[in-house]
C-alpha positions as CSV (number, residue, x, y, z in Angstrom):
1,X,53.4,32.0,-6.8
2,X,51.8,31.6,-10.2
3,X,49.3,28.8,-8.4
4,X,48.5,30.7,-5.5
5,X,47.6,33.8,-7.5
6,X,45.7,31.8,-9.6
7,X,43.7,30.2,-6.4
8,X,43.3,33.6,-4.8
9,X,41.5,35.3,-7.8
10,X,39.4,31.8,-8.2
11,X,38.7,32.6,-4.5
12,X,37.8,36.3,-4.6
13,X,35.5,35.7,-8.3
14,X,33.7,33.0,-6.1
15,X,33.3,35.3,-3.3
16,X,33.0,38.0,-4.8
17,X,29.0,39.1,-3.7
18,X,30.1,38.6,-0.1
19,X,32.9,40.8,-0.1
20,X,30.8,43.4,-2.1
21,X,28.4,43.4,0.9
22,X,31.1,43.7,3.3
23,X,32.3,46.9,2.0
24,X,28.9,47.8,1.8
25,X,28.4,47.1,5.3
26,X,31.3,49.0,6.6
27,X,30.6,51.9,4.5
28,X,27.3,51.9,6.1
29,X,29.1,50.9,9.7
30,X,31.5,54.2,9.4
31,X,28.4,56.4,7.8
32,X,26.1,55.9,11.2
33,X,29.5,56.3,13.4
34,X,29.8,59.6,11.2
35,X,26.7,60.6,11.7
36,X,26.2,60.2,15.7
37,X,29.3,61.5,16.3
38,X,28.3,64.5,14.6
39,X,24.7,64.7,16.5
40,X,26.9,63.7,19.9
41,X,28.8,66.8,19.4
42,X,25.6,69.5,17.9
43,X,23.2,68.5,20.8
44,X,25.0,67.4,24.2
45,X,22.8,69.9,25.8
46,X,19.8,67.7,25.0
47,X,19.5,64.3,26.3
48,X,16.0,63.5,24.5
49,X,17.7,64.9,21.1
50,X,20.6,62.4,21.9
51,X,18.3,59.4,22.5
52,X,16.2,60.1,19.5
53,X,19.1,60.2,17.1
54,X,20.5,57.1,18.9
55,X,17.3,55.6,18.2
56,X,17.7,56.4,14.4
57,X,20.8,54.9,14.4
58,X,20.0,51.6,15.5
59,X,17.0,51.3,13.4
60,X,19.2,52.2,10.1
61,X,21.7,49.7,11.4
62,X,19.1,47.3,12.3
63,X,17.8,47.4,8.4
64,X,20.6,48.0,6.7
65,X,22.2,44.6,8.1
66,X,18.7,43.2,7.7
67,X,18.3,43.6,3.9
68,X,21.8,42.8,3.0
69,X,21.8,39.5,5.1
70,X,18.7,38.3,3.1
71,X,20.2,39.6,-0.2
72,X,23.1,37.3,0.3
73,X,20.7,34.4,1.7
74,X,18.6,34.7,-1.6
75,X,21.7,35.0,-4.1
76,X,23.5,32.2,-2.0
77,X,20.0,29.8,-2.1
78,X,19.9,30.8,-5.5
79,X,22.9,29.5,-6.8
80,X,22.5,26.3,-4.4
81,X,19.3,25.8,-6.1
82,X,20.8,26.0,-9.6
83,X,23.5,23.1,-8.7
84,X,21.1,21.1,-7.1
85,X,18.9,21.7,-10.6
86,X,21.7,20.6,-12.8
87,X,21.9,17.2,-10.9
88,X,18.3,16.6,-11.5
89,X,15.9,15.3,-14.0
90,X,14.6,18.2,-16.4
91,X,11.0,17.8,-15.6
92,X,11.4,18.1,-12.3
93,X,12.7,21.8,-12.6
94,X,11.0,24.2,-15.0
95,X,11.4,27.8,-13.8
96,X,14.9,28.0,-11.7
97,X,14.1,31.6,-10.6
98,X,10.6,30.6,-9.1
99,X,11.6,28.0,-7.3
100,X,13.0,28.3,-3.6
101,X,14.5,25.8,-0.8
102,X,11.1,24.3,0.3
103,X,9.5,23.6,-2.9
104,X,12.7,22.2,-4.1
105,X,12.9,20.0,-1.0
106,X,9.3,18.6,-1.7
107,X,9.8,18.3,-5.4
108,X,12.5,15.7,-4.1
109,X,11.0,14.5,-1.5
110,X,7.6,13.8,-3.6
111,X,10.5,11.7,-6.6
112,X,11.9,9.8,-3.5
113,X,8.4,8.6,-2.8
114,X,7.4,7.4,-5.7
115,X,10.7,5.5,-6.1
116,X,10.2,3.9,-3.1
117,X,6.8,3.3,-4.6
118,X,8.3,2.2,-7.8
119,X,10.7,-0.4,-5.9
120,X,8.0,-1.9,-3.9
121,X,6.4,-2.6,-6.8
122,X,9.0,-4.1,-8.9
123,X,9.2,-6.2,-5.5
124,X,5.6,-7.0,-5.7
125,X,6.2,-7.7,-9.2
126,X,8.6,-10.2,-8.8
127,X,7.0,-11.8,-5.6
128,X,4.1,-12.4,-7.7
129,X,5.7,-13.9,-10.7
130,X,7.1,-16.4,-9.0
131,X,4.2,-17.7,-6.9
132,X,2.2,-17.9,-10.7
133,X,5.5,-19.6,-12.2
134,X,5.2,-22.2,-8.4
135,X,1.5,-22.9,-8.4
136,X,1.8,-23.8,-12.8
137,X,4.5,-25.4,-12.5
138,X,3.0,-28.1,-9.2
139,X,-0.2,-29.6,-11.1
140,X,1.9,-29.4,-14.8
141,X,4.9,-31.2,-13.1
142,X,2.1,-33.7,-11.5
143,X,0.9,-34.2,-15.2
144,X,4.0,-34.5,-17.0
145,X,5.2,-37.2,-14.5
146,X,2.2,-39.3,-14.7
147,X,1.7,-39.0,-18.7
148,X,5.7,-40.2,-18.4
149,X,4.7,-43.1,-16.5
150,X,2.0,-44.4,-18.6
151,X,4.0,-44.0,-21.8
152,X,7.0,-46.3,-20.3
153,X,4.5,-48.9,-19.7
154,X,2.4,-48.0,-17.0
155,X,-0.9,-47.9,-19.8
156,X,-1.2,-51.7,-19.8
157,X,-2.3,-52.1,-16.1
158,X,-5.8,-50.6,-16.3
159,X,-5.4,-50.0,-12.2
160,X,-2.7,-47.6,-12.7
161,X,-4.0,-46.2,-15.9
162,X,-6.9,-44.9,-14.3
163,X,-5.5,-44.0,-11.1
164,X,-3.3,-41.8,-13.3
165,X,-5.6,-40.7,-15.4
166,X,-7.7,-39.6,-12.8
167,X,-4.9,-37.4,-10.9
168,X,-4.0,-36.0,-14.0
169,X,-7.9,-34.5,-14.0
170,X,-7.6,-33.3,-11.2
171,X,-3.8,-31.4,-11.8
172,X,-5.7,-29.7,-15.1
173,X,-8.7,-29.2,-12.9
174,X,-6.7,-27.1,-10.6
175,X,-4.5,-25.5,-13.7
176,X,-7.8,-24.2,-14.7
177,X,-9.1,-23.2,-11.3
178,X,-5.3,-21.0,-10.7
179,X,-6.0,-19.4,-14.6
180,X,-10.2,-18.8,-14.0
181,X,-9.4,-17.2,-10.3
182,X,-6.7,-15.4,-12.1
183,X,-8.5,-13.6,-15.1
184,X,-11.5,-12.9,-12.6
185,X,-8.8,-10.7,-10.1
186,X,-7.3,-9.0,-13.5
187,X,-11.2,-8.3,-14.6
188,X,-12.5,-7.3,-11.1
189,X,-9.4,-4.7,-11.0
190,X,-9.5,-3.1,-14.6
191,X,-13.6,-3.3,-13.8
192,X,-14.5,-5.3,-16.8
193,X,-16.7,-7.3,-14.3
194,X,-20.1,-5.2,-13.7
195,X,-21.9,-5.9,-10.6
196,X,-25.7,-7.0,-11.1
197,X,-27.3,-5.8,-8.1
198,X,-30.7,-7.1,-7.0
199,X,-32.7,-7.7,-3.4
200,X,-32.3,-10.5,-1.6
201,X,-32.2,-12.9,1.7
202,X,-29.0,-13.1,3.0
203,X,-29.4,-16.4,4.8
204,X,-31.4,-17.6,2.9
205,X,-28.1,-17.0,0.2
206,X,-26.1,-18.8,3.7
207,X,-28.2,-21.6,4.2
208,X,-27.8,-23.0,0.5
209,X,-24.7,-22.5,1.0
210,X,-24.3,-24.6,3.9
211,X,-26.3,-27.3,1.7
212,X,-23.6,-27.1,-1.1
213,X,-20.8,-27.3,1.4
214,X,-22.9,-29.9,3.6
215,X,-20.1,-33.2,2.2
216,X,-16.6,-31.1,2.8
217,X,-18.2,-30.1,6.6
218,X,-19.2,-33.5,7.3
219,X,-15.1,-34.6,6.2
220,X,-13.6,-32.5,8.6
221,X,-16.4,-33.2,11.2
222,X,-17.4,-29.4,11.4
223,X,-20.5,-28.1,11.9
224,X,-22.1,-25.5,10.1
225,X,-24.5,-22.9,12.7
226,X,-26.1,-20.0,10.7
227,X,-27.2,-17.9,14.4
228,X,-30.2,-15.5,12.6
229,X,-32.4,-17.4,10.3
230,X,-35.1,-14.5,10.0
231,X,-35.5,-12.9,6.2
232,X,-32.7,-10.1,6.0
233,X,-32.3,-8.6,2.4
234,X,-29.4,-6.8,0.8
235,X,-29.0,-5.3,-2.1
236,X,-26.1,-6.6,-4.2
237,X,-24.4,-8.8,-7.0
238,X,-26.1,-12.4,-5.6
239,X,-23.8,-14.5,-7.7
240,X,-20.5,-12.9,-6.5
241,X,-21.8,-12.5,-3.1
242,X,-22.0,-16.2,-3.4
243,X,-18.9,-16.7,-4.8
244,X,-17.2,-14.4,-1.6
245,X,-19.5,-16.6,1.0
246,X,-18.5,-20.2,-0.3
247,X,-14.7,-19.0,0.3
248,X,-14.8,-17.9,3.7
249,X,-17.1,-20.5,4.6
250,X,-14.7,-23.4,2.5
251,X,-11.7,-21.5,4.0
252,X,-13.3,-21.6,7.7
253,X,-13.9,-25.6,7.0
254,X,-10.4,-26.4,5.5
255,X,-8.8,-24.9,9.1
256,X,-11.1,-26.5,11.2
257,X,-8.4,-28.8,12.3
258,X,-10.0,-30.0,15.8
259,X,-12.8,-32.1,17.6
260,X,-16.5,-30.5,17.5
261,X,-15.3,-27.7,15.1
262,X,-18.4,-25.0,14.1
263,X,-18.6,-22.2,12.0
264,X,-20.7,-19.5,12.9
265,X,-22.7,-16.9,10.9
266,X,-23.9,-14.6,12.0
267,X,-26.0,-11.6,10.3
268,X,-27.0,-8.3,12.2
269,X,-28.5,-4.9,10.6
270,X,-27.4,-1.6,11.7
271,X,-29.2,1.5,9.8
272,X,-28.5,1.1,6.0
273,X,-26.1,-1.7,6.2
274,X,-25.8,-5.8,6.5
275,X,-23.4,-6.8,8.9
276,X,-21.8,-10.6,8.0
277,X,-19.6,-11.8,10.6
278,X,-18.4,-15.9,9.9
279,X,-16.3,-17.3,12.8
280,X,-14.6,-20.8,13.1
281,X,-13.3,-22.2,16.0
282,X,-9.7,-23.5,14.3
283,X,-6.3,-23.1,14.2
284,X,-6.2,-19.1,13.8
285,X,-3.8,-17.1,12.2
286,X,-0.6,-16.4,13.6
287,X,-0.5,-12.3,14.1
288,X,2.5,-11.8,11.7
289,X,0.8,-13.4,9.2
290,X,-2.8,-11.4,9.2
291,X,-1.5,-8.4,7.3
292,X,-1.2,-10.6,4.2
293,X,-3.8,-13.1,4.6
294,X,-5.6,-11.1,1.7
295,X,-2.4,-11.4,-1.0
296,X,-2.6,-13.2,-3.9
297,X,-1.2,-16.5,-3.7
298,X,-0.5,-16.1,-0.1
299,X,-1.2,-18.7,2.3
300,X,-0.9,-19.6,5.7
301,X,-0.1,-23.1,5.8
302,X,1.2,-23.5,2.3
303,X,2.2,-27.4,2.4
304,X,-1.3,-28.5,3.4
305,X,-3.4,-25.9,1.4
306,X,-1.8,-27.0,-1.6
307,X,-2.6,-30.8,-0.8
308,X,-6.1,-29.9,-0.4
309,X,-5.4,-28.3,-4.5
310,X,-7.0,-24.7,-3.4
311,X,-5.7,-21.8,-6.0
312,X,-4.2,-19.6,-2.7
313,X,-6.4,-16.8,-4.6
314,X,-10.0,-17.2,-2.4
315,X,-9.1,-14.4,-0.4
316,X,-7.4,-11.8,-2.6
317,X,-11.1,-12.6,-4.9
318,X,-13.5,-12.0,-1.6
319,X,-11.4,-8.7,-1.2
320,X,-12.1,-7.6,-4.7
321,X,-15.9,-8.7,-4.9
322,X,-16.1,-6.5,-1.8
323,X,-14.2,-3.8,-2.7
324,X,-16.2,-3.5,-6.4
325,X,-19.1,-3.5,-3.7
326,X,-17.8,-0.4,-2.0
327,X,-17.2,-2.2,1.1
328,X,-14.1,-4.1,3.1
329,X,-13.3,-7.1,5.1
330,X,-11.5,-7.1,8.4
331,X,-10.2,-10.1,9.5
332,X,-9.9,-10.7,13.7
333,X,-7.6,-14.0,15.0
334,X,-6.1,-15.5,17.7
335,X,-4.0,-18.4,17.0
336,X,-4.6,-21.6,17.9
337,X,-8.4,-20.2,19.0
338,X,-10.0,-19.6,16.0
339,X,-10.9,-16.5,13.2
340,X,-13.3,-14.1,12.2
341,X,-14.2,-12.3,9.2
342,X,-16.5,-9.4,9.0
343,X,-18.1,-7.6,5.8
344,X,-21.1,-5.3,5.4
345,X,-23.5,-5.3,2.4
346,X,-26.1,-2.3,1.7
347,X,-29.6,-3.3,3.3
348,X,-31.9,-3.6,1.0
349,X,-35.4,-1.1,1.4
């Protein structure tokens, strides 16, 4: 009996406001029965008088349940509120009594965001460390394997020594390549890089850069086609606008895995801007693959792209040379047909 007792005055403390309104409610109930009986019996003569005071009646029980159903509402959100509160961080509740349902829901809703936020990054995070701690660890593997070698012996036969020697170059060439393309993404995001614009001819820019890549497109018997060889000038950063052309142009021969392979550039002006479009006849992207095409480290065909020694950075640089341009590249594929990639620069007046 003792337990009971004790569980039915827990119950009635708890519930205490509700059962407050309830009388209130009934005392209200048997105030307006009071009341119309009374003006039943004083004017049964008059039908309008009837009406009217029926009227009344339902309006005063129409508010009356009103204003006590949203006082219970409010006291009941309140104290919902207020455990919610206790569950949560401090700083995302400041003033209990000003806030209500909805701006507690998007106080939460905005903190589930930006952990989801926060999680992707960590993922990033770690997805990133580990392609730096891959690509390292290939060319310092390469060298520690070959400087093995020639300490056991290898040394004395001047064939192998400089075959060695001569891979081992070219593992610390690439080392340095993976660190250089590195510290230009981390300078090119924190903006410690400044552009240095100036007016120039875009293909003329294109065809010395068909001249510098002349060798590599004669090795993979492509051919290099720039389609509009008049003058065009743009205004922009000449060096990194090289820099953004020799990748997509070195990226464009690198996939031009077939018979009579061209790359095409082509340049059009549209108003204020320089239209670059540079399109290879290769192997294409696969479609699940374009949405990451411009990641660091990310490559397509991993196996043969690090055989050819590239950093798996070209892309994730052209983006940011771009970008600190304020402008963007899109990317159009279909596998096995071929790819192309389209930028605008600001024409130059």
């Amino acid at each position: 009996m003792k337990i009971s007792f004790f569980g039915a005055s827990i119950l009635i403390k708890n519930h205490l406001l509700s059962i407050a309104a309830a009388l209130f409610l009934t005392v209200a109930m048997v105030s307006i029965v009071v009341f119309f009986n009374y003006a039943q019996k004083t004017v049964t003569d008059n039908h309008s008088h009837f009406y009217f005071y029926l009227f009344i009646s339902l309006i005063f029980i129409f508010f009356i349940n009103y204003f006590v159903i949203e006082f219970l509402f409010k006291s009941y959100g309140k104290k919902q509120i207020k455990r919610i509160s206790d569950i949560l961080p401090d700083k995302m509740i400041y003033e209990e009594d000003t806030v209500n349902f909805k701006e507690l829901g998007e106080m939460i809703q905005k903190n589930v965001s930006e952990i989801d936020t926060m999680k992707e990054m960590e993922d990033y995070r770690k997805e990133y460390l580990g392609n730096v701690s891959h690509e390292l660890k290939t060319p310092l593997f390469s060298i520690q394997g070959y400087i093995e070698t020639l300490k056991d012996g290898a040394v004395e036969n001047l064939n192998i020594r400089d075959k060695y020697l001569e891979r081992i170059g070219k593992s610390v060439e690439r080392l340095l390549n993976i660190v250089k393309d590195l510290d230009m993404i981390s300078q090119l995001e924190t903006g410690e890089i400044s552009l240095h614009y100036s007016k120039f001819d875009i293909n003329l820019l294109i065809r010395e850069i068909f001249e510098l890549l002349e060798m590599e497109a004669q090795n993979r018997t492509a051919k290099l086609i720039l389609q509009n060889s008049l003058p065009v000038f743009v205004n922009a950063d000449k060096q990194k606008i090289s820099q953004v052309l020799i990748n997509l142009i070195s990226n464009a021969i690198h996939y031009s895995n077939r018979e009579e392979a061209q790359i095409r550039i082509k340049t059009t002006t549209a108003k204020n801007l320089v239209t670059i479009q540079i399109t290879d006849n290769g192997m294409g992207i696969k479609p699940e693959a374009l949405p990451r095409i411009f990641e660091r480290f990310y490559r397509v065909e991993s196996s043969r792209n690090r055989r050819d020694g590239g950093s798996g950075l070209g892309l994730a640089i052209v983006k940011h040379i771009l970008e600190a341009h304020q402008q963007n590249i899109s990317v159009e594929s279909t596998y096995l047909e071929g790819t192309t990639f389209t930028f605008s620069l600001e024409k130059a007046l």
